[in-house]
C-alpha positions in Angstrom: 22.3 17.6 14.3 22.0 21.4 15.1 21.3 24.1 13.0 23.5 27.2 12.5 22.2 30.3 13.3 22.9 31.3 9.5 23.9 28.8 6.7 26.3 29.8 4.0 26.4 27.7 0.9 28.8 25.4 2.1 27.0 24.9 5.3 23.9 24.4 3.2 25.0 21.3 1.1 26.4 19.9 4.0 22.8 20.4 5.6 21.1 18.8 3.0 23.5 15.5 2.3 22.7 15.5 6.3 19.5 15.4 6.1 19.1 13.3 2.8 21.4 11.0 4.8 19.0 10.3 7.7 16.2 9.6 5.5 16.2 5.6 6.0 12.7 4.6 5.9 13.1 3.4 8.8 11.9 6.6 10.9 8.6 7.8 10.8 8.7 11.0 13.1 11.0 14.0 12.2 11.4 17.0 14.2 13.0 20.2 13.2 14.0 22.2 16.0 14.5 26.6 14.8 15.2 27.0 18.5 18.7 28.2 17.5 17.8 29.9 13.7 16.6 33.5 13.9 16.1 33.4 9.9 15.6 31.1 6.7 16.2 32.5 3.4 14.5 30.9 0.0 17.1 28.1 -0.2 16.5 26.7 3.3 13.0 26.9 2.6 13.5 25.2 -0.8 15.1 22.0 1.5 12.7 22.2 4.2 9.9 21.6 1.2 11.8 19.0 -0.4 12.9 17.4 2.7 9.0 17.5 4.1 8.2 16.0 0.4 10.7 12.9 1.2 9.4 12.5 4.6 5.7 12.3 3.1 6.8 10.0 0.5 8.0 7.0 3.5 4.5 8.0 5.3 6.6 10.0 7.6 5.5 13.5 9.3 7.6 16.2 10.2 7.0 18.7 12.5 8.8 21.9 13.6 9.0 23.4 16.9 11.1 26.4 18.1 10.0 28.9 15.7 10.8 32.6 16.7 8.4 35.0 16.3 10.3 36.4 13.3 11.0 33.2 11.4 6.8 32.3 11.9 6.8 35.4 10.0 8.8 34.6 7.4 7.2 30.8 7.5 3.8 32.5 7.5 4.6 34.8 4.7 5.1 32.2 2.3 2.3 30.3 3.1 4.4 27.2 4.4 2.6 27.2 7.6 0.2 25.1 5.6 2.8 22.1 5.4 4.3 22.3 8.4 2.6 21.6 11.7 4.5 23.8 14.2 5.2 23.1 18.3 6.5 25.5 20.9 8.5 22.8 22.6 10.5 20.0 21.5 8.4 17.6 23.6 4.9 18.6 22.3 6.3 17.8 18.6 7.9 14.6 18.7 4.3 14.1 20.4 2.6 16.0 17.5 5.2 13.7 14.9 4.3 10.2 16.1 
């Protein structure tokens, strides 16, 4: 699944029954990849919460990689880089995820 560069509120629902969709149990490591997203407002960072909260709840870990300098920013701001472990690369967070 890729991630829009901005989400409207359509795009945002559909996002979430996504992502609420691919929660299985079966899957352990979850990657988010902001390589395409220049910025999150407070709803995407609502779901990324509740998403991470589901993940932690099937002793899952999620990781996020591809964070521009801006959306760190943002991430950092609201303190949120205290959930998330964040990766440059793709690669070095599905390692970081398992």
């Amino acid at each position: 699944m890729s991630l829009p560069e901005q989400l409207d509120s359509s795009e945002f629902d559909k996002l979430n029954e996504s992502l609420l969709a691919l929660l299985d149990g079966k899957s352990k490591a979850w990657v988010i990849d902001f390589s395409a997203v220049d910025y999150l407002g407070s709803a995407m960072l609502g779901l990324m919460v509740n998403f991470r909260q589901r993940v932690q709840s099937q002793k899952g870990r999620l990781v996020l990689c591809g964070v521009s300098s801006r959306l760190l920013e943002i991430i950092r701001t609201c303190c949120m880089d205290r959930l998330f472990p964040i990766a440059k690369t793709r690669q070095d967070a599905v390692k970081l995820a398992k």
